[in-house]
Structures are given as structure tokens and as C-alpha cells.
PQR file with spaces between the fields and no chain letter, atoms N, CA, C, O and H, PARSE charges and radii, in Angstrom:
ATOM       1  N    UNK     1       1.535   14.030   -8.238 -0.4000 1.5000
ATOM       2  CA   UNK     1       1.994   13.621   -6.934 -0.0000 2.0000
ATOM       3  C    UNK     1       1.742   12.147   -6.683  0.5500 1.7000
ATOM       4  O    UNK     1       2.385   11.541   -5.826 -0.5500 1.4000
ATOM       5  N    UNK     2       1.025   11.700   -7.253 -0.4000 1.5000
ATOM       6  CA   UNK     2      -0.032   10.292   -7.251 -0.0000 2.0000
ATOM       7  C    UNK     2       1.637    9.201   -8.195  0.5500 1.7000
ATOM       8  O    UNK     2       1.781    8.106   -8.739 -0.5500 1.4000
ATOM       9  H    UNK     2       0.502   12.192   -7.949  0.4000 1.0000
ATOM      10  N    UNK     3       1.889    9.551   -8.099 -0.4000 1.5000
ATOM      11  CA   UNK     3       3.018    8.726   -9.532 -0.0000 2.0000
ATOM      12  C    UNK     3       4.112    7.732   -8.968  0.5500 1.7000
ATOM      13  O    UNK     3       4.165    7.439   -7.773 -0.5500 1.4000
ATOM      14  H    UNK     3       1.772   10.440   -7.656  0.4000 1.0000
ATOM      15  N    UNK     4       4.836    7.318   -9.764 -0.4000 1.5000
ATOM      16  CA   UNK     4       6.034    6.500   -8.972 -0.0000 2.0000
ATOM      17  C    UNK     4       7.036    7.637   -8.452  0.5500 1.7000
ATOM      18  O    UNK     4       7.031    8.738   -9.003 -0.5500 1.4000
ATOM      19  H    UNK     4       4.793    7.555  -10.735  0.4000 1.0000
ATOM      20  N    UNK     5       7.988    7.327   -7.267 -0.4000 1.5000
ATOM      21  CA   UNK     5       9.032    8.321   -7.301 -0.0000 2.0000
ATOM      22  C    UNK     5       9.753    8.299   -8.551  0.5500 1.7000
ATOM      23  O    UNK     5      10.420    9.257   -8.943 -0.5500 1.4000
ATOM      24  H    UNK     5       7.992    6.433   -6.819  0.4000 1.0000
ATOM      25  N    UNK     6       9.660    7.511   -9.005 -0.4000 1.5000
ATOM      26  CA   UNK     6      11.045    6.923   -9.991 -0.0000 2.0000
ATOM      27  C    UNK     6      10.534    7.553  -11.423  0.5500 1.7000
ATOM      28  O    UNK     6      11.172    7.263  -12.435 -0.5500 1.4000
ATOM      29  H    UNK     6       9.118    6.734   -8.686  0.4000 1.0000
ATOM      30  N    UNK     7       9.110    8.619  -11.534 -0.4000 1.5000
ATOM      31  CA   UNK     7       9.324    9.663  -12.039 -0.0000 2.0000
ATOM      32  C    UNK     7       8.631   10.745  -11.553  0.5500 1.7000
ATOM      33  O    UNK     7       9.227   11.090  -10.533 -0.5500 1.4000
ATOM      34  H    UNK     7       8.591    8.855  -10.712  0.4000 1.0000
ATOM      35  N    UNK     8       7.523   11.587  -11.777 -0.4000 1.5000
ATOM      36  CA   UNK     8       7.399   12.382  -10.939 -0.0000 2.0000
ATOM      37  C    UNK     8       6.722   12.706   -9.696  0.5500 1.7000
ATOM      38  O    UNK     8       6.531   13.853   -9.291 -0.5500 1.4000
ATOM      39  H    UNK     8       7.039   11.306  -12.606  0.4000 1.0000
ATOM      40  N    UNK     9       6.397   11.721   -9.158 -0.4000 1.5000
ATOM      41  CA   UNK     9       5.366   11.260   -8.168 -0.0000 2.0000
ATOM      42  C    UNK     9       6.157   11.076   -7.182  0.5500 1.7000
ATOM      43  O    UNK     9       7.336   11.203   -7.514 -0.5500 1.4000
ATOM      44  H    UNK     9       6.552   10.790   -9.486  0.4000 1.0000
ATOM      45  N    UNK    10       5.907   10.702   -5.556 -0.4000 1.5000
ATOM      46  CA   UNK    10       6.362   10.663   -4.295 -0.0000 2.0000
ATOM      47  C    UNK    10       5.846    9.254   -3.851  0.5500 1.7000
ATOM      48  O    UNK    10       5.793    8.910   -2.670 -0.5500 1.4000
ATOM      49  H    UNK    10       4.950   10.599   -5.286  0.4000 1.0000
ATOM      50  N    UNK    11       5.435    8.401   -5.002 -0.4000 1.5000
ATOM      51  CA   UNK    11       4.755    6.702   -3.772 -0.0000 2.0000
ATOM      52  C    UNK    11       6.427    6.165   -4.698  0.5500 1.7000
ATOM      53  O    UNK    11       7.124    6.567   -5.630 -0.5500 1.4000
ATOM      54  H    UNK    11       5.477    8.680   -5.961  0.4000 1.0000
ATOM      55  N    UNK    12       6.401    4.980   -3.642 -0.4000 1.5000
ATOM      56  CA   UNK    12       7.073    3.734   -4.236 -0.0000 2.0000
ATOM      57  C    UNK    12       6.106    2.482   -4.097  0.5500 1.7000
ATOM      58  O    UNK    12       6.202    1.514   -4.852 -0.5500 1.4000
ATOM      59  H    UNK    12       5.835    4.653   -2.886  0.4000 1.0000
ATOM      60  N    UNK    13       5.061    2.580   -2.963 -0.4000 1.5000
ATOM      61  CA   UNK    13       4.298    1.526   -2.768 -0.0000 2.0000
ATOM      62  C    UNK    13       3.132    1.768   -2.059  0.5500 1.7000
ATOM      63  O    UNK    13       3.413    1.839   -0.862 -0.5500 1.4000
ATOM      64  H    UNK    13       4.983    3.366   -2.350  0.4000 1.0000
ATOM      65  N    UNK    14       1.943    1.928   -2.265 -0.4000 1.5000
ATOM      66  CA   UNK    14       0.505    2.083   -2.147 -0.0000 2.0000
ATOM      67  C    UNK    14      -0.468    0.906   -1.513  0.5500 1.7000
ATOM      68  O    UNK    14      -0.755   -0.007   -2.287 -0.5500 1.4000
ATOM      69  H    UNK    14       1.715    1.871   -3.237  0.4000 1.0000
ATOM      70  N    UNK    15      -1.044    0.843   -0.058 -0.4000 1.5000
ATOM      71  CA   UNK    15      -1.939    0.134    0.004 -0.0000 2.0000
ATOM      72  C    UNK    15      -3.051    0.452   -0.348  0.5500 1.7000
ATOM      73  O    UNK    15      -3.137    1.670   -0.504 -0.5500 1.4000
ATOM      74  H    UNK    15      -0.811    1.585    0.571  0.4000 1.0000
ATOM      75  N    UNK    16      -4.420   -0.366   -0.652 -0.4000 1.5000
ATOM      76  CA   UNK    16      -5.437   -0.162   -0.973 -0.0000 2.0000
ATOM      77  C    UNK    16      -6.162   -1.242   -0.611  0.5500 1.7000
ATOM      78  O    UNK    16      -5.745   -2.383   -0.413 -0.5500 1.4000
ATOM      79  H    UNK    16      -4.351   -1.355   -0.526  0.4000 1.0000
ATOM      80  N    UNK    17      -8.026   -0.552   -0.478 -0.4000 1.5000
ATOM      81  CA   UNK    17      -8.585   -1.914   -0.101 -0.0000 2.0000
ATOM      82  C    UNK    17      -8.909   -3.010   -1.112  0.5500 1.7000
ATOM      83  O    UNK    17      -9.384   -2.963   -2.246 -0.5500 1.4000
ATOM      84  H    UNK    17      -8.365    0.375   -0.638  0.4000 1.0000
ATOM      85  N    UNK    18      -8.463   -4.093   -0.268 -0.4000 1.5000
ATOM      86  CA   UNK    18      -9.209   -5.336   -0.668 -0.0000 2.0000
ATOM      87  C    UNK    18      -9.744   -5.305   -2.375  0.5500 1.7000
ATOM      88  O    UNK    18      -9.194   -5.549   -3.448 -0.5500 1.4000
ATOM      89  H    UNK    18      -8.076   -4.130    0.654  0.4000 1.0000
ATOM      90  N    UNK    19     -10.920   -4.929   -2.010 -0.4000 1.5000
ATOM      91  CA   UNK    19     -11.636   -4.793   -3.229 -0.0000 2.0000
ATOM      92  C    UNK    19     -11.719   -3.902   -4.240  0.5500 1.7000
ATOM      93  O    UNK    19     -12.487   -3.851   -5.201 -0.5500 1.4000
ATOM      94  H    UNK    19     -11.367   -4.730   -1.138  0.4000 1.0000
ATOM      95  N    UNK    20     -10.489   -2.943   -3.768 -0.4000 1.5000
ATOM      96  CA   UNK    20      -9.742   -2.262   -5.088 -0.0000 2.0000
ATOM      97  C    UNK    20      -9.867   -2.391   -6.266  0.5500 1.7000
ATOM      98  O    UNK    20     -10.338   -3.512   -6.458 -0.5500 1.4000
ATOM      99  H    UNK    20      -9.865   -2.984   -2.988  0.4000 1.0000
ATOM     100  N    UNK    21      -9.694   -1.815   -7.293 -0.4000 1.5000
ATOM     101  CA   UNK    21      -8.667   -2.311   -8.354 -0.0000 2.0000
ATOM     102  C    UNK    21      -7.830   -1.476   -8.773  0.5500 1.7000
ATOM     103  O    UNK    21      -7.332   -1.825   -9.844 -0.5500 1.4000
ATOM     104  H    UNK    21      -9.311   -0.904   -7.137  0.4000 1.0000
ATOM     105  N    UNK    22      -7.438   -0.445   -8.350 -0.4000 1.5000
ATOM     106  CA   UNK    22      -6.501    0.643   -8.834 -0.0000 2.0000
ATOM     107  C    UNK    22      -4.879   -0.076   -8.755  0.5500 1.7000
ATOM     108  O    UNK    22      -4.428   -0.809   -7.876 -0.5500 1.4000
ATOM     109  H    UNK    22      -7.842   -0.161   -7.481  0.4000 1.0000
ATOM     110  N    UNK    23      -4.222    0.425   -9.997 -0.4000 1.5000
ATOM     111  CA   UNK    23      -2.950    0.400  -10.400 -0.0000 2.0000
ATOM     112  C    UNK    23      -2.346    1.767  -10.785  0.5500 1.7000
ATOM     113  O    UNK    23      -2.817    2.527  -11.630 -0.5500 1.4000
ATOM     114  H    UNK    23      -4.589    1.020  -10.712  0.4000 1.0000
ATOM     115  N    UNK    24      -1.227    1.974  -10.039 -0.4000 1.5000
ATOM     116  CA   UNK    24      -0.573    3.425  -10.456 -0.0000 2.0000
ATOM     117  C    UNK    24       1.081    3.074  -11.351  0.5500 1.7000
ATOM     118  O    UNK    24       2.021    2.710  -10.645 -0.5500 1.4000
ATOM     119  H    UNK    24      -0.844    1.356   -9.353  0.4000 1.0000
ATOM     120  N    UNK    25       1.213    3.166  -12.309 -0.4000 1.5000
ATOM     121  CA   UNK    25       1.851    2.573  -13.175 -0.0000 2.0000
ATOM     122  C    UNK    25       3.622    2.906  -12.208  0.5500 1.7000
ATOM     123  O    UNK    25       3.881    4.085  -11.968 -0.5500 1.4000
ATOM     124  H    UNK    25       0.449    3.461  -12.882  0.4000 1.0000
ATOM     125  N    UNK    26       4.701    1.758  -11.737 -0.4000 1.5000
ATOM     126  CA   UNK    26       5.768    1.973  -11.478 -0.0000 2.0000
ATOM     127  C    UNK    26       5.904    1.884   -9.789  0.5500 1.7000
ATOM     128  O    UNK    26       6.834    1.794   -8.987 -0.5500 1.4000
ATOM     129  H    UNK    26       4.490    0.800  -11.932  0.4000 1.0000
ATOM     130  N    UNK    27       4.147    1.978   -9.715 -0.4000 1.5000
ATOM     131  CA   UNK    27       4.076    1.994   -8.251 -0.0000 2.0000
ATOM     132  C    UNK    27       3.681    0.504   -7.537  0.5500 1.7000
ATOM     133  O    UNK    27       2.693   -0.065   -8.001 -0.5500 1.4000
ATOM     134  H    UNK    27       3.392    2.051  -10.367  0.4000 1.0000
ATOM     135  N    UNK    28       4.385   -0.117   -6.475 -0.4000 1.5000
ATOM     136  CA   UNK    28       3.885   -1.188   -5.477 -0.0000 2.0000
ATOM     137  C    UNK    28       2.324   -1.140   -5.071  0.5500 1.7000
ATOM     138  O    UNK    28       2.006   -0.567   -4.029 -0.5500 1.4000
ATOM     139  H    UNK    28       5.188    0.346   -6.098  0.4000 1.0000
ATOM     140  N    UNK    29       1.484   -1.662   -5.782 -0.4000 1.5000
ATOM     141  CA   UNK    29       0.022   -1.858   -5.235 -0.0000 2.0000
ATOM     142  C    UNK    29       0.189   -2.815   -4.438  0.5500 1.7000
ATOM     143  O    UNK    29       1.019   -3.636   -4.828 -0.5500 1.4000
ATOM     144  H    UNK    29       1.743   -2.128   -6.629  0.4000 1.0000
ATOM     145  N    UNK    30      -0.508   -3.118   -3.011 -0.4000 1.5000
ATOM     146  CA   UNK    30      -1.111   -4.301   -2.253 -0.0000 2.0000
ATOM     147  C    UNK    30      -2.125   -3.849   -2.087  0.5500 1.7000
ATOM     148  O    UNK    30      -2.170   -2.646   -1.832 -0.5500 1.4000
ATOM     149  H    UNK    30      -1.182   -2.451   -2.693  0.4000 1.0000
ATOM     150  N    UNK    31      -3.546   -4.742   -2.176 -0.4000 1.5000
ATOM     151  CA   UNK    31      -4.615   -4.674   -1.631 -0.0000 2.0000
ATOM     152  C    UNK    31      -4.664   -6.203   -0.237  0.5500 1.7000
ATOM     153  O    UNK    31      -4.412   -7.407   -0.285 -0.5500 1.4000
ATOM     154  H    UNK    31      -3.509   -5.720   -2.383  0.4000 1.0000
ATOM     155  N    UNK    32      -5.244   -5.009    1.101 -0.4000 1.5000
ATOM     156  CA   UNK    32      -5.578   -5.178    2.152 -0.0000 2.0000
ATOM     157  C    UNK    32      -6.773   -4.637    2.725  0.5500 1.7000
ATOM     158  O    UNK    32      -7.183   -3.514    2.429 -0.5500 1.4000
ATOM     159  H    UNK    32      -5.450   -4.031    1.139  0.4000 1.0000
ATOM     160  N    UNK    33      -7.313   -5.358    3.489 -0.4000 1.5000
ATOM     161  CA   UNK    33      -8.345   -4.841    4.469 -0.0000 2.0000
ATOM     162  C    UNK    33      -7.926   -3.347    5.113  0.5500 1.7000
ATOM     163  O    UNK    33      -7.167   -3.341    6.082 -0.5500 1.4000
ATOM     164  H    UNK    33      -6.981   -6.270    3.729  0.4000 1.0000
ATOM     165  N    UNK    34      -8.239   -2.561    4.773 -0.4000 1.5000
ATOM     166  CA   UNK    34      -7.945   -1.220    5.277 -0.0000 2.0000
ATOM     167  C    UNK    34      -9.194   -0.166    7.016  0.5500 1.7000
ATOM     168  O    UNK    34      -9.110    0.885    7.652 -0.5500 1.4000
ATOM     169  H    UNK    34      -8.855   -2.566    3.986  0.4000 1.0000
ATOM     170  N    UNK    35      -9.808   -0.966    6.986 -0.4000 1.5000
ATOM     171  CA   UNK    35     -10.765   -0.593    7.902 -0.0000 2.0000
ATOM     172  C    UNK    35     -10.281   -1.193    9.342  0.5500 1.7000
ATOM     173  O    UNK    35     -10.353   -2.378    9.668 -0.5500 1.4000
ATOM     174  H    UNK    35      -9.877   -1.820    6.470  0.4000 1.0000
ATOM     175  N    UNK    36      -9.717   -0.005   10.217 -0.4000 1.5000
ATOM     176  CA   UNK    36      -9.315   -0.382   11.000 -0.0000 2.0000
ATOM     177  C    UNK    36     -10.261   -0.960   12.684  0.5500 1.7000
ATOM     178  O    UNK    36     -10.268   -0.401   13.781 -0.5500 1.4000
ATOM     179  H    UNK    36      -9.658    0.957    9.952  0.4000 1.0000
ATOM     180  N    UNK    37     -10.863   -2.088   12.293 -0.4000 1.5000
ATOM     181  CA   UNK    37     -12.287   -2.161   13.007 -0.0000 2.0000
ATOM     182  C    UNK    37     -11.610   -2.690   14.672  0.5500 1.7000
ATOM     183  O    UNK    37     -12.355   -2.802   15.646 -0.5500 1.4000
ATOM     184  H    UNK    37     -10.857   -2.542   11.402  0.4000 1.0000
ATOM     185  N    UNK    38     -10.596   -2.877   14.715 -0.4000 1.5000
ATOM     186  CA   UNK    38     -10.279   -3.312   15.867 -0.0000 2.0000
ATOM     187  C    UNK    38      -8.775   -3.339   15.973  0.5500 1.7000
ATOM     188  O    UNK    38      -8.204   -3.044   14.923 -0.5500 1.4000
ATOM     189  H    UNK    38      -9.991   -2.786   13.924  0.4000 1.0000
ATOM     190  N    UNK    39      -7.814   -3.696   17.260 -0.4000 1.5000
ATOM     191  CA   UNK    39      -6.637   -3.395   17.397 -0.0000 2.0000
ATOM     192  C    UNK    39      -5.818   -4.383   16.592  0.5500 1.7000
ATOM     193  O    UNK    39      -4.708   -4.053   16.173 -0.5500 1.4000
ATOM     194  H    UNK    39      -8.278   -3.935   18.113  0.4000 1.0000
ATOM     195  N    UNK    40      -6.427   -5.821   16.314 -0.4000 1.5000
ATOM     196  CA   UNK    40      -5.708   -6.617   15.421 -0.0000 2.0000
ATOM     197  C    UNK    40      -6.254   -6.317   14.409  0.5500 1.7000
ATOM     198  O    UNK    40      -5.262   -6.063   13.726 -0.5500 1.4000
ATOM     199  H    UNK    40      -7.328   -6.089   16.654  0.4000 1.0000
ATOM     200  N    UNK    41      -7.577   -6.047   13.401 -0.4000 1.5000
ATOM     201  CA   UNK    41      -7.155   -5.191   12.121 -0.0000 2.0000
ATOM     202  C    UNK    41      -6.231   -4.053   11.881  0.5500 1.7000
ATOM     203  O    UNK    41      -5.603   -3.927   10.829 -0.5500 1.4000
ATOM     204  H    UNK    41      -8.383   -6.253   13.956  0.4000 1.0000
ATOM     205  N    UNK    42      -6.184   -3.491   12.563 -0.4000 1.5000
ATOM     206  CA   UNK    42      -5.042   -2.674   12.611 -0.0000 2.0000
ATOM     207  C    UNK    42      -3.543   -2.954   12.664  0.5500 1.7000
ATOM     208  O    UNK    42      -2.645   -2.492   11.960 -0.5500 1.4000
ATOM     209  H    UNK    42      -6.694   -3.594   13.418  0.4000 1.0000
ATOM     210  N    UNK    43      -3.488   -3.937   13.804 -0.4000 1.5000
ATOM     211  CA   UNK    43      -1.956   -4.926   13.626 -0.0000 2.0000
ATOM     212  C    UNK    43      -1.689   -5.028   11.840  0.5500 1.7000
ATOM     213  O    UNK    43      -0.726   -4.579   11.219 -0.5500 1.4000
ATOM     214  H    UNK    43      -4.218   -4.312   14.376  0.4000 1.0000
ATOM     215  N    UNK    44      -2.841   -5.744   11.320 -0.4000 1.5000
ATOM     216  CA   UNK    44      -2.716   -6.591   10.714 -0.0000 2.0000
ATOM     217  C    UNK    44      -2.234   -5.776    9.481  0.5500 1.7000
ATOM     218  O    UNK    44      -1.287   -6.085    8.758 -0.5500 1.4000
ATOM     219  H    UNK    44      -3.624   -6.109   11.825  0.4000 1.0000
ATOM     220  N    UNK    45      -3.159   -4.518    9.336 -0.4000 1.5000
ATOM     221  CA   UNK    45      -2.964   -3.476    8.237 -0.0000 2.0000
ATOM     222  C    UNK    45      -1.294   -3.245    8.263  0.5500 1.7000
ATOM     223  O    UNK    45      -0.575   -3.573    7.319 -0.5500 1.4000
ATOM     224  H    UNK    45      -3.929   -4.267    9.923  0.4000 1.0000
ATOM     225  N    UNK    46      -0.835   -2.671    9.414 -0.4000 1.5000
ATOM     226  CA   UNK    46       0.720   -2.418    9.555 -0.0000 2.0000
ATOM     227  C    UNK    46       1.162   -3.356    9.374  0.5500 1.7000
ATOM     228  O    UNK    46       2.209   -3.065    8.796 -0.5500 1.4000
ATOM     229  H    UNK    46      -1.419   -2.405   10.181  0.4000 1.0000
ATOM     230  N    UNK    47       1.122   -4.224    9.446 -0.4000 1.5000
ATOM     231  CA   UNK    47       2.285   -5.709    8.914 -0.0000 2.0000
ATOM     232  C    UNK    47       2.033   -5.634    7.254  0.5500 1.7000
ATOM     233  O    UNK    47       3.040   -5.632    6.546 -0.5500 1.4000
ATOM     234  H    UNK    47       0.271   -4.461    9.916  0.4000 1.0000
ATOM     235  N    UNK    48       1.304   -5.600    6.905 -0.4000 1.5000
ATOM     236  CA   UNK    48       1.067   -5.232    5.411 -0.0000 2.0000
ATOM     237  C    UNK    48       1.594   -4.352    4.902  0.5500 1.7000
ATOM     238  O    UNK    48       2.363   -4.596    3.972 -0.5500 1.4000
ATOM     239  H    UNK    48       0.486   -5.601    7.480  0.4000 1.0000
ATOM     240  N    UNK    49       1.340   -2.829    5.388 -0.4000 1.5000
ATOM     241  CA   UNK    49       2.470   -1.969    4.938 -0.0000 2.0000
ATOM     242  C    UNK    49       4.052   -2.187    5.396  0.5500 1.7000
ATOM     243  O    UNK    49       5.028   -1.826    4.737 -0.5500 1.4000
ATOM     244  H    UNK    49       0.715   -2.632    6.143  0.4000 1.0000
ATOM     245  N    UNK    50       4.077   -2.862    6.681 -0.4000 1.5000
ATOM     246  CA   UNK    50       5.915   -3.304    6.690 -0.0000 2.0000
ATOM     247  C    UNK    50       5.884   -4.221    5.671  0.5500 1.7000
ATOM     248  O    UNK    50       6.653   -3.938    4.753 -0.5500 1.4000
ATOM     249  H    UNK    50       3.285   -3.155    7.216  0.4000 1.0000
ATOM     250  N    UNK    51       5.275   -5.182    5.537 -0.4000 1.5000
ATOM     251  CA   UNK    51       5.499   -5.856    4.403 -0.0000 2.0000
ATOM     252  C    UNK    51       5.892   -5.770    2.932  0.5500 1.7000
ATOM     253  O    UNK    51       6.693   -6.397    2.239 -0.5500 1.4000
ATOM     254  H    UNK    51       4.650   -5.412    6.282  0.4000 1.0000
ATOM     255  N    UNK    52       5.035   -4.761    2.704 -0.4000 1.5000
ATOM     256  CA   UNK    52       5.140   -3.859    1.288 -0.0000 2.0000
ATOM     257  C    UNK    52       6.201   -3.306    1.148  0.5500 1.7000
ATOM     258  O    UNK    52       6.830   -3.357    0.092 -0.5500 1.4000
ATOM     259  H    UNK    52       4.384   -4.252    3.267  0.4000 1.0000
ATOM     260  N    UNK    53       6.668   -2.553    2.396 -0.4000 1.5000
ATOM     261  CA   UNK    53       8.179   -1.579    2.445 -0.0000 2.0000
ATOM     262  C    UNK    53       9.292   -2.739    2.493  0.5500 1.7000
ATOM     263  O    UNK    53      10.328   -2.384    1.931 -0.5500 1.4000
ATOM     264  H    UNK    53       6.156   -2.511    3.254  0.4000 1.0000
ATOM     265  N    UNK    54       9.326   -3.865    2.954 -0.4000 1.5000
ATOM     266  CA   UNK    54      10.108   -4.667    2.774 -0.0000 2.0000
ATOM     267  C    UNK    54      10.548   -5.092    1.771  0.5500 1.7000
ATOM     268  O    UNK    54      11.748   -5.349    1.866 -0.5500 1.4000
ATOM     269  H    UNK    54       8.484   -4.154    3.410  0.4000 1.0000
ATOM     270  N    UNK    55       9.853   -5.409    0.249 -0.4000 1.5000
ATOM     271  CA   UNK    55      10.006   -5.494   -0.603 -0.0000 2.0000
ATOM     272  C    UNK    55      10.456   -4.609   -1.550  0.5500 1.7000
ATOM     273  O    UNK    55      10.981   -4.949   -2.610 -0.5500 1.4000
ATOM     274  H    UNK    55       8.878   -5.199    0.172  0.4000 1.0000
ATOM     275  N    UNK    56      10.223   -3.255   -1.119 -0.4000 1.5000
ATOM     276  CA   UNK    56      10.487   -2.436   -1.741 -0.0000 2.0000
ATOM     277  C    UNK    56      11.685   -1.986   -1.649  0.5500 1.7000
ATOM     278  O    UNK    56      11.882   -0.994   -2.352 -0.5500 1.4000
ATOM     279  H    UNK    56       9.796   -2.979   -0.257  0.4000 1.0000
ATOM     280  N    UNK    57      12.839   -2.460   -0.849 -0.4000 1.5000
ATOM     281  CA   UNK    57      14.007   -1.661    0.067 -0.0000 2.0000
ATOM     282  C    UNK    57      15.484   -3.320   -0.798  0.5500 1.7000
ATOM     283  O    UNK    57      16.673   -3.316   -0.478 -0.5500 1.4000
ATOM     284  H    UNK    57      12.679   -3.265   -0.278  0.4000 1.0000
């Protein structure tokens, strides 16, 4: 399930934190601050994932 769509998996693009390092082969990694400690970390997280989906489309 973890995989690219583009074979048998359901991501096209994956955030993760910061200090990550995971790669899912086929899949869009961004690493971001994921801890949503306040209403602009949180802004900030969603502009990251629009961001990500933007590229991806």
C-alpha cells in the first residue's frame, strides 16, 4: 500500500519530517516540519503539501 500508484501502491507524493530520511521508490518525498505547534505551522505544513500536489499534477 506504501508504494507508488504507478505500481502497486496508492501515494504519488509523501510528506515527511524534516529530519527524515525515508525514500519510497517512484514516490514524491518532501521533507517538512510536520508538528503542527501552532496555526502558522500548520499553514505552513499545507502549503507544502499543496505544493507537493502541484508538482505532481
Amino acid at each position: 500500500w506504501y508504494g507508488a500508484r504507478s505500481g502497486t501502491g496508492i501515494l504519488d507524493g509523501w510528506l515527511v519530517h524534516d529530519t527524515d530520511t525515508a525514500e519510497v521508490p517512484g514516490v514524491e518525498v518532501a521533507r517538512v516540519p510536520l508538528i503542527m505547534t501552532d496555526p502558522d505551522a500548520t499553514a505552513d505544513m499545507v502549503r507544502s503539501a499543496l505544493d507537493l500536489m502541484g508538482t505532481l499534477l
